[in-house]
C-alpha positions as CSV (number, residue, x, y, z in Angstrom):
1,X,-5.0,-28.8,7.6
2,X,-4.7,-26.4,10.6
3,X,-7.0,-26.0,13.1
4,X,-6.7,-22.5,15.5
5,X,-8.8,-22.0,18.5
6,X,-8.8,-18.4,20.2
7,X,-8.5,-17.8,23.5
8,X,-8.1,-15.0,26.4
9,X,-11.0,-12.4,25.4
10,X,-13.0,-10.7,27.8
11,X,-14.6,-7.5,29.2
12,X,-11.9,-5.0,30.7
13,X,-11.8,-1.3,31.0
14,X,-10.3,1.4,28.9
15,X,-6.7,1.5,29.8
16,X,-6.4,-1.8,30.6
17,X,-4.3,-4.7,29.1
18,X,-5.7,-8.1,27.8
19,X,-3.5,-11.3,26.2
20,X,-5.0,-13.1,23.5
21,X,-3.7,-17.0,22.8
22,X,-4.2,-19.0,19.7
23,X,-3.6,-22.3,20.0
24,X,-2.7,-24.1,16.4
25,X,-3.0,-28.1,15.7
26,X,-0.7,-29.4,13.2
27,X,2.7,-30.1,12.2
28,X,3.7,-27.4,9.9
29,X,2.5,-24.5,12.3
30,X,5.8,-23.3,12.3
31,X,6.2,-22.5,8.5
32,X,2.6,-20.7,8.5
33,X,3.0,-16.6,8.7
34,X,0.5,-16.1,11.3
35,X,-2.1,-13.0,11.8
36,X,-4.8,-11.2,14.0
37,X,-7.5,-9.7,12.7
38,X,-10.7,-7.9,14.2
39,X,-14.4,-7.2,13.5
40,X,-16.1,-5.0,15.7
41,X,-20.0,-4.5,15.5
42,X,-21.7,-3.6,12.0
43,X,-18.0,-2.4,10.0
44,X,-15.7,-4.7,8.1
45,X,-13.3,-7.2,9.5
46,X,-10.1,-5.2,9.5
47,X,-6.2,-6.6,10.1
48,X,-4.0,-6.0,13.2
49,X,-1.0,-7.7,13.2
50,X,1.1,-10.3,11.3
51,X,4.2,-12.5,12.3
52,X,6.5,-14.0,10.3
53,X,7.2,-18.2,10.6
54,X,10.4,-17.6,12.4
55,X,9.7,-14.2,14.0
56,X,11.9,-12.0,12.4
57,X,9.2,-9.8,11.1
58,X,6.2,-8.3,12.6
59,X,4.0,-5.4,11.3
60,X,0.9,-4.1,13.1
61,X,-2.0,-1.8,11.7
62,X,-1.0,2.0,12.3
63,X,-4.6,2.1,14.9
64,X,-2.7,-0.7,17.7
65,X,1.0,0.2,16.7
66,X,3.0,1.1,19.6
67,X,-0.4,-0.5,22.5
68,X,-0.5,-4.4,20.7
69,X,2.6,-6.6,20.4
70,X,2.4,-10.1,18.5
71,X,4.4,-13.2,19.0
72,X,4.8,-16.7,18.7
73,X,6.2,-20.4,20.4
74,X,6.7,-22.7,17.7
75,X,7.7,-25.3,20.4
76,X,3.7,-24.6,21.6
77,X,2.1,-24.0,18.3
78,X,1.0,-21.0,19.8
79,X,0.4,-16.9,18.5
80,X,-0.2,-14.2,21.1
81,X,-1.6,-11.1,21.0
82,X,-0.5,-8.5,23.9
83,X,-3.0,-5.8,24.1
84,X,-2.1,-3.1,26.1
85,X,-3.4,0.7,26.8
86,X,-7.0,-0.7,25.3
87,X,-9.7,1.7,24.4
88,X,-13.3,1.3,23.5
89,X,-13.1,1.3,19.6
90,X,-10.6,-2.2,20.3
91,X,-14.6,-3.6,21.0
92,X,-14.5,-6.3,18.1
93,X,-14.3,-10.3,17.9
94,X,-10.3,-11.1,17.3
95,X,-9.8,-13.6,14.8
96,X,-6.4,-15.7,14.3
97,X,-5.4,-16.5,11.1
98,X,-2.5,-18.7,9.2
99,X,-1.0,-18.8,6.0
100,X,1.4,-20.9,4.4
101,X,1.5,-18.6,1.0
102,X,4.7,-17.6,0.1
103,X,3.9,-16.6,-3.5
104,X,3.5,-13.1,-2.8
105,X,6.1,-10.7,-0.6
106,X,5.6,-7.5,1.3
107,X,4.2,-6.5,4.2
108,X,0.7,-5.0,2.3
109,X,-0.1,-8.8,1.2
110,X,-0.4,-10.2,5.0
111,X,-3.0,-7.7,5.8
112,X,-5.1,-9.1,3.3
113,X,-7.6,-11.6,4.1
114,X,-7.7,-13.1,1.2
115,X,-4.1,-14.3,1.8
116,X,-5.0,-16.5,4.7
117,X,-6.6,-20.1,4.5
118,X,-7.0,-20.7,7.9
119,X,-9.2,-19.1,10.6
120,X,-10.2,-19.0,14.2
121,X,-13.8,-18.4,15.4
122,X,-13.1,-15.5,16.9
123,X,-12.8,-14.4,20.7
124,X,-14.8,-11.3,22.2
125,X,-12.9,-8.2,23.4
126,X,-15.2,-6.0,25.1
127,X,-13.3,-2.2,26.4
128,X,-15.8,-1.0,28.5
129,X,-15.2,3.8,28.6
């Protein structure tokens, strides 16, 4: 069982910069592929960005590529989203999400929700024009 809990949301203007933090329980946290997602008011919870258990792969949704970064401290049981250049259609409730699937490979398959058992409760982002 893993347990996330988001953190580091907030109101902030267009242009500015904002780091989420989720914080995992558990032992195995480093063997879980890790991922951000968003839902922003009256549309579909949509991905942003996955991380690999050790790192070596990343991939980002083509609307944050090049503005949001993800990462991860296995020795904190931590995943971090760096959110830079923000604009008002980033307004949505971030949710972090793990997986310890491996039966499936490719990047399209950690964009899907349904390949993640574990979730956050989400964390408000507010970009304010």
């Amino acid at each position: 069982q893993v347990q996330l809990v988001e953190s580091g949301g907030g109101l902030v203007q267009a242009g500015g910069s904002l780091r989420l933090s989720c914080a995992a329980s558990g032992r195995t946290f480093s063997s879980f592929t890790m991922g951000w997602f968003r839902q922003a008011p009256g549309k579909e919870r949509e991905f942003v960005a996955t991380i690999s258990s050790s790192s070596d792969y990343t991939y980002c949704a083509d609307s944050v590529k090049g503005r949001f970064t993800i990462s991860r401290d296995n020795a904190k049981n931590a995943v971090y989203l760096q959110m830079n250049s923000l604009k008002p259609e980033d307004t949505a409730v971030y949710y972090c999400a793990a997986t310890g699937r491996t039966d499936y490979s490719g990047a399209y398959y950690y964009t899907q929700e349904w390949m993640y058992d574990y979730w956050g409760q989400g964390t408000q982002v507010t970009v304010s024009s």
